[in-house]
C-alpha positions as CSV (number, residue, x, y, z in Angstrom):
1,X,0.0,0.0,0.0
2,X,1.2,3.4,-0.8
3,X,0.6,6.2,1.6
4,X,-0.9,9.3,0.7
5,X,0.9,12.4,1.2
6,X,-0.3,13.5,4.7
7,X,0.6,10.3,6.1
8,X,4.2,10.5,4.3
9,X,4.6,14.4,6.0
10,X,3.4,13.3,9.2
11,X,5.2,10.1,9.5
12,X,9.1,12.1,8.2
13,X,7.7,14.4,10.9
14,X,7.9,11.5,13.4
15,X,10.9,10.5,12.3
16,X,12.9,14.1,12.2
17,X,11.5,14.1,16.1
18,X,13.3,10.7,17.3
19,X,16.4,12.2,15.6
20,X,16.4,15.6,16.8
21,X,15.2,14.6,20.2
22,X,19.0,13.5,21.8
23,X,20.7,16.8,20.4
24,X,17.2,18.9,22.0
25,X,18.1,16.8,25.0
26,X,21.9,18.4,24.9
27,X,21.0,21.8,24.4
28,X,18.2,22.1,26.8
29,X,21.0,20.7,29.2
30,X,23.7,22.9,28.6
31,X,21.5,25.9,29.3
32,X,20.6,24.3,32.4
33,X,24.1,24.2,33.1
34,X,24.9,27.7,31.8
35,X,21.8,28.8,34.2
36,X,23.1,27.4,37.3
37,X,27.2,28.5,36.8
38,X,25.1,32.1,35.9
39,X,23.6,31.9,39.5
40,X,26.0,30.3,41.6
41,X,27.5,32.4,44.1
42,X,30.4,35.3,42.8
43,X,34.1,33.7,42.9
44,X,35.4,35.2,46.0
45,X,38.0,38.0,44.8
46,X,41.4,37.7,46.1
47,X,44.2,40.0,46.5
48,X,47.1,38.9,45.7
49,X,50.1,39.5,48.3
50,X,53.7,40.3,47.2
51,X,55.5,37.2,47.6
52,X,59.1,38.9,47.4
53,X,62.0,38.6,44.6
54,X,62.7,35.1,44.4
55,X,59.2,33.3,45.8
56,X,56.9,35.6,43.2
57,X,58.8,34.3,40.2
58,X,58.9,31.1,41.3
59,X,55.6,31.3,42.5
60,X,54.1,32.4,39.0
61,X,56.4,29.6,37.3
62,X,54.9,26.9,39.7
63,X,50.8,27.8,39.2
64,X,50.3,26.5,35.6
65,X,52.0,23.5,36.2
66,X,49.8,23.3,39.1
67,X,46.5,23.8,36.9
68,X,47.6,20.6,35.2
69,X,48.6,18.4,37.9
70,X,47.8,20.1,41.5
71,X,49.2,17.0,43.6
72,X,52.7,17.3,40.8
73,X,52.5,13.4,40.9
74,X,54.3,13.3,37.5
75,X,57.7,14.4,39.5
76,X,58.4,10.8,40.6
77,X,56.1,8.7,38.5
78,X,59.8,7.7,37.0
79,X,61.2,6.6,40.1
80,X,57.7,4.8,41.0
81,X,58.0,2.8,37.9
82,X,61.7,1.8,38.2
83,X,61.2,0.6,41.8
84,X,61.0,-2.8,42.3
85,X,58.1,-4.6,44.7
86,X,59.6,-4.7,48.4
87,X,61.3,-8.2,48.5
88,X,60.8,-10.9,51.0
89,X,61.5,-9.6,54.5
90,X,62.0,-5.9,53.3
91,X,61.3,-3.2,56.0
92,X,60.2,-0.3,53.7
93,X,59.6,3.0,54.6
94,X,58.4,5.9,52.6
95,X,59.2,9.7,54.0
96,X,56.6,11.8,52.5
97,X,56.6,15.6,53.0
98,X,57.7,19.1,51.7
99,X,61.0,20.5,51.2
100,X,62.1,19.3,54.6
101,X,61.4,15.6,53.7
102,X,62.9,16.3,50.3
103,X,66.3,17.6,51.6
104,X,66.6,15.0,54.0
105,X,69.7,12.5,53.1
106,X,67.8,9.6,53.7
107,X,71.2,7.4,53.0
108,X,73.3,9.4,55.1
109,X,71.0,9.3,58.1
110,X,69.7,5.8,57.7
111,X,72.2,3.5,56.1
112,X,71.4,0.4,55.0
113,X,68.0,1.2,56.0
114,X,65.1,0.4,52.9
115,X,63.8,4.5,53.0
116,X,62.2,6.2,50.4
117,X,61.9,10.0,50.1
118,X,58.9,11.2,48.7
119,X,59.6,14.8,49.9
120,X,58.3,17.6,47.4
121,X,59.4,21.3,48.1
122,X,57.0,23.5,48.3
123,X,54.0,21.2,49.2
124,X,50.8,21.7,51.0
125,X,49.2,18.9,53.0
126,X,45.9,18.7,50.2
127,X,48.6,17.9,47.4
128,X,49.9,14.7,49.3
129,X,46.4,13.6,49.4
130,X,46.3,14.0,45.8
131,X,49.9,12.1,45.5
132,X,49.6,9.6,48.1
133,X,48.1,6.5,46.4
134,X,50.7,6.8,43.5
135,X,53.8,7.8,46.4
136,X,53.2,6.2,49.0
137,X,50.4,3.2,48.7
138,X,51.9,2.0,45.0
139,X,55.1,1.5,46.6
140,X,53.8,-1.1,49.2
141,X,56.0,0.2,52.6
142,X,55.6,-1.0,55.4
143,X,55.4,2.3,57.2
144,X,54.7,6.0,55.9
145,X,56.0,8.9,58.0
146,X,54.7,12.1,57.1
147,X,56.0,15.7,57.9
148,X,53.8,17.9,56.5
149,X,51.7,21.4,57.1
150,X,54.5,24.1,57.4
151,X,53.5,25.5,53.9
152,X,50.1,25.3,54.9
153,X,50.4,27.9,57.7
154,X,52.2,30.0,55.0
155,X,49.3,29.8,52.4
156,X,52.2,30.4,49.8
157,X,49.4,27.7,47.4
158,X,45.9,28.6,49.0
159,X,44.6,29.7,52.3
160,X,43.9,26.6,54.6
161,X,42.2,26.8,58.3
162,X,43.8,24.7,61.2
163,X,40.8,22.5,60.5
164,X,41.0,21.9,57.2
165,X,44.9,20.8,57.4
166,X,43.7,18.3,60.1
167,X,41.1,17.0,57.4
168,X,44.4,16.4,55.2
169,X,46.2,14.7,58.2
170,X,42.7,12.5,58.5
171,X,42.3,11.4,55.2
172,X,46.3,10.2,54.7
173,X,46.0,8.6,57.7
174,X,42.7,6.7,56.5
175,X,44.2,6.1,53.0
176,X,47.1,4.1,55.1
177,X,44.8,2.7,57.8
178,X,43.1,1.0,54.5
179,X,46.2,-0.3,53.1
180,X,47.7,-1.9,56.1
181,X,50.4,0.5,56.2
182,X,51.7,1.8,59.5
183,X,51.6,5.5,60.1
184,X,54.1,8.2,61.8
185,X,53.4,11.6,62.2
186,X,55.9,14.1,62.6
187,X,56.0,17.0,64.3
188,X,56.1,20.1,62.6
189,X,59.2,21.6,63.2
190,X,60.2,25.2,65.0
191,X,61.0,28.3,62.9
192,X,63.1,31.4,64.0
193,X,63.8,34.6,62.2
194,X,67.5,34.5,63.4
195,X,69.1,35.4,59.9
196,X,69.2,38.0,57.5
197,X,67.8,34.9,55.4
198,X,64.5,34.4,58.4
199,X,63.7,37.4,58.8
200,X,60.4,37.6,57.4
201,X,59.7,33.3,58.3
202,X,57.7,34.7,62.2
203,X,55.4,36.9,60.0
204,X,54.7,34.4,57.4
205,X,54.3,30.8,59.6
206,X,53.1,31.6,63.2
207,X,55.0,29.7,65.8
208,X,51.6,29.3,68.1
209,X,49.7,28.0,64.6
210,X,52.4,25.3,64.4
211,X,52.0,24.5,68.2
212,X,48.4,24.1,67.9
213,X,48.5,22.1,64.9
214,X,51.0,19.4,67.0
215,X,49.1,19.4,70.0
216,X,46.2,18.8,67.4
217,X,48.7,15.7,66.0
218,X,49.8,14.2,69.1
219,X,46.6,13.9,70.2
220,X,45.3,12.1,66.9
221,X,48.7,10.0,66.8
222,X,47.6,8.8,70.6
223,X,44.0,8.3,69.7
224,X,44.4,6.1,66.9
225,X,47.6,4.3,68.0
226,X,50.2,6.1,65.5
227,X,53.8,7.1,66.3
228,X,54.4,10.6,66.9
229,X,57.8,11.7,66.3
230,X,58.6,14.7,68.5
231,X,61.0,16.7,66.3
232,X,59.4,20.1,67.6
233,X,60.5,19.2,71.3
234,X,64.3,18.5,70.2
235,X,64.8,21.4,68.1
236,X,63.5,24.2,69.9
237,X,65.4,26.8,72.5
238,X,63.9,28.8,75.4
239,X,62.2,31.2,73.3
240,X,60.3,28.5,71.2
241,X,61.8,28.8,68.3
242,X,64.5,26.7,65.8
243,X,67.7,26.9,67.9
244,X,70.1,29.2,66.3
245,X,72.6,26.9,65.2
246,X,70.7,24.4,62.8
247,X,69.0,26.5,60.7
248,X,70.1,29.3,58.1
249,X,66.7,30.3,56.6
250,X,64.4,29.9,60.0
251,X,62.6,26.8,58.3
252,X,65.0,24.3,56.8
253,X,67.2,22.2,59.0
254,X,70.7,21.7,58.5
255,X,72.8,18.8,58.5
256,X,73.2,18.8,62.1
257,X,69.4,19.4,62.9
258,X,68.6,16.5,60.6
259,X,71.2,14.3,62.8
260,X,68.6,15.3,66.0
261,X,65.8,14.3,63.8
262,X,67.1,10.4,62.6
263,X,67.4,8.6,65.7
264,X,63.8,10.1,66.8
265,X,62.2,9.1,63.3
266,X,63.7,5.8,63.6
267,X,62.4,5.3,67.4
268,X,58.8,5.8,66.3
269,X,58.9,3.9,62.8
270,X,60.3,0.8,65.3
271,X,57.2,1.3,67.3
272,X,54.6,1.6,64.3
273,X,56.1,-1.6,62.9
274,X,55.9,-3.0,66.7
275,X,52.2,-1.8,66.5
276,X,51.6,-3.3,63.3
């Protein structure tokens, strides 16, 4: 039978609409979309602070490597790969941290010790979260020790609350709870403004923020079993900062502060793996 022409219009009409009805679908949804990013609340305008000669360059260098990769896990996906699975026996330990962790000499301190630096300089507590399946679970240690937050307090990559760097601590701590990996917390460490090279370090990292945020850890280390490595308590002088003589820039330690810090770090990762 051979339809007449009404029936042939109505019918390609039919048709057109089963067709057209998806890409109606898509646009109708992208204006919804478009509607709601048109009503959500304004983007809170920020000022941006003077960072100084040599941290605003590098700052401005580091944010659009950041856009692409916040947690900047492509800087030891390398090593990651080449590493070979912990063998039989194998008491591994991964450091992961901030410039501190990263200028430790893991070898020197720890000889013939299975330690693995993760330390990334400049670092903020929410990028280890990002990087700590790939740095730290992936590698299958034994024990993670962690000495982080110091950048936080400086908001040198974004403004963070005491709580929400404790929400960081929390959720690397969970990550490794999961995984069976034991967990040390360090201490963050003191800071002075000694040095022509410190002198602006007090302004930028308050000592009594990094005091609250250990009481904060020690407290968390005790309530879920961790080890808490008391750097803080071996570094500091009467005044309650970095003692003089182990620092040059107020933040980083130097040779002989790390040689405090190695026999503490290795006290409590013997009594996460006695825990474990």
């Amino acid at each position: 039978m051979i339809p007449n022409r009404g029936t042939a219009i109505i019918g390609a009409i039919a048709l057109a609409s089963l067709f057209h009805a998806p890409f109606a679908d898509a646009v109708a949804a992208d204006r919804a979309a478009e509607q709601v990013f048109r009503n959500s609340p304004p983007r809170r305008e920020v000022k941006e602070r003077d960072w100084g000669p040599w941290l605003g360059p590098f700052r401005e260098k580091l944010v659009p490597s950041l856009m692409q990769d916040f947690g900047e896990r492509y800087l030891y996906a390398p090593a990651n790969a080449a590493l070979e699975p912990p063998r039989s026996g194998e008491k591994r330990v991964v450091f992961l941290g901030d410039s501190i962790t990263d200028r430790w000499d893991l070898k020197r301190s720890f000889p013939d010790k299975s330690y693995i630096n993760r330390g990334i300089g400049s670092q903020v507590t929410a990028q280890m979260v990002l990087r700590f399946q790939q740095d730290v679970v992936a590698l299958h240690p034994r024990v993670v020790v962690i000495l982080a937050g110091v950048n936080d307090v400086q908001g040198f990559l974004q403004r963070e609350t005491v709580e929400t760097i404790e929400q960081n601590y929390t959720a690397m701590a969970d990550m490794a709870d999961r995984h069976g990996i034991a967990v040390v917390f360090g201490s963050l460490l003191p800071v002075n403004n000694y040095t022509e090279q410190a002198k602006d370090v007090l302004s930028e990292r308050d000592p009594a923020e990094l005091r609250a945020l250990n009481d904060w850890l020690k407290g968390f280390c005790a309530g879920r079993g961790y080890a808490y490595a008391d750097y803080y308590s071996a570094l500091v002088d009467d005044k309650g900062l970095m003692k003089r003589d182990l620092t040059i820039d107020g933040i980083h330690p130097l040779r002989a502060g790390y040689a405090i810090m190695a026999p503490i770090a290795e006290a409590a990762i013997g009594q996460a793996l006695d825990a474990r």
